[in-house]
C-alpha positions in Angstrom: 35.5 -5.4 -44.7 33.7 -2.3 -43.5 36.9 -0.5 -42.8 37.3 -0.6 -47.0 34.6 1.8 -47.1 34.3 3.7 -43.4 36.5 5.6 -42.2 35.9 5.2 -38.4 34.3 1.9 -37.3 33.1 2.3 -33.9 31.6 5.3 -32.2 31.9 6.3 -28.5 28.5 7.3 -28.4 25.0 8.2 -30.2 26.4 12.0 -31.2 29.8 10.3 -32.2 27.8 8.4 -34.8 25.0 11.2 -35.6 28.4 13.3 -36.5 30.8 10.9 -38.2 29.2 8.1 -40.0 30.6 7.8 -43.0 30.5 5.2 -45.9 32.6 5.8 -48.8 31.0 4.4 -52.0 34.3 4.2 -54.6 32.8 5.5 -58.0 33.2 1.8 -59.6 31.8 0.6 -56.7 30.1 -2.6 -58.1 28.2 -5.0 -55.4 28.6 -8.2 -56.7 32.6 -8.0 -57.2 33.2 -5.3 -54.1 30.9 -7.2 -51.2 29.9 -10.5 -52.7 33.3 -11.5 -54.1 35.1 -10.5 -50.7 32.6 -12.2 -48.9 33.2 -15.6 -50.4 36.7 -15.3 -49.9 36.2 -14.5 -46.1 34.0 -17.4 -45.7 33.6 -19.5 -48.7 31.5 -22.0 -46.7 29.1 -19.6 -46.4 25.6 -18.7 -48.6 27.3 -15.5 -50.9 23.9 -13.8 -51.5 20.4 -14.9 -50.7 17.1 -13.1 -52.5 13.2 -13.1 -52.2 10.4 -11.7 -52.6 6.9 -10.6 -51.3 5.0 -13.8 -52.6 7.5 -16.1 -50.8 9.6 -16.8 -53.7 13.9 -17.5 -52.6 16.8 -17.8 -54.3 20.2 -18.5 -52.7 23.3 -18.0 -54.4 26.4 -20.0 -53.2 30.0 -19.8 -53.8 31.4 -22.1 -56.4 
């Protein structure tokens, strides 16, 4: 998935990353359809999203 929004993916070295890391962020770039969505189809067994808080509270989101 991470070659849908990098251009290069691995770096030869700390100053090969320093000087190309990249990500490209599309301008309807929407989280829940672009990295969620693609997730579940990847690995649909899988938790799709998980959330919490600072008082302990959870929530995990599963694909249907």
């Amino acid at each position: 998935m991470l070659e849908r929004f990098m251009d290069k993916t691995t770096f030869e070295s700390q100053e090969d990353f320093m000087e190309n890391f990249r990500v490209n962020v599309p301008e309807n770039f929407n989280f829940a359809y672009d990295i969620v969505d693609e997730w579940a189809k990847v690995a649909p067994d899988k938790k799709a999203l998980c959330w919490t808080n600072d008082r302990g509270g959870a929530y995990r989101f599963y694909v249907c």
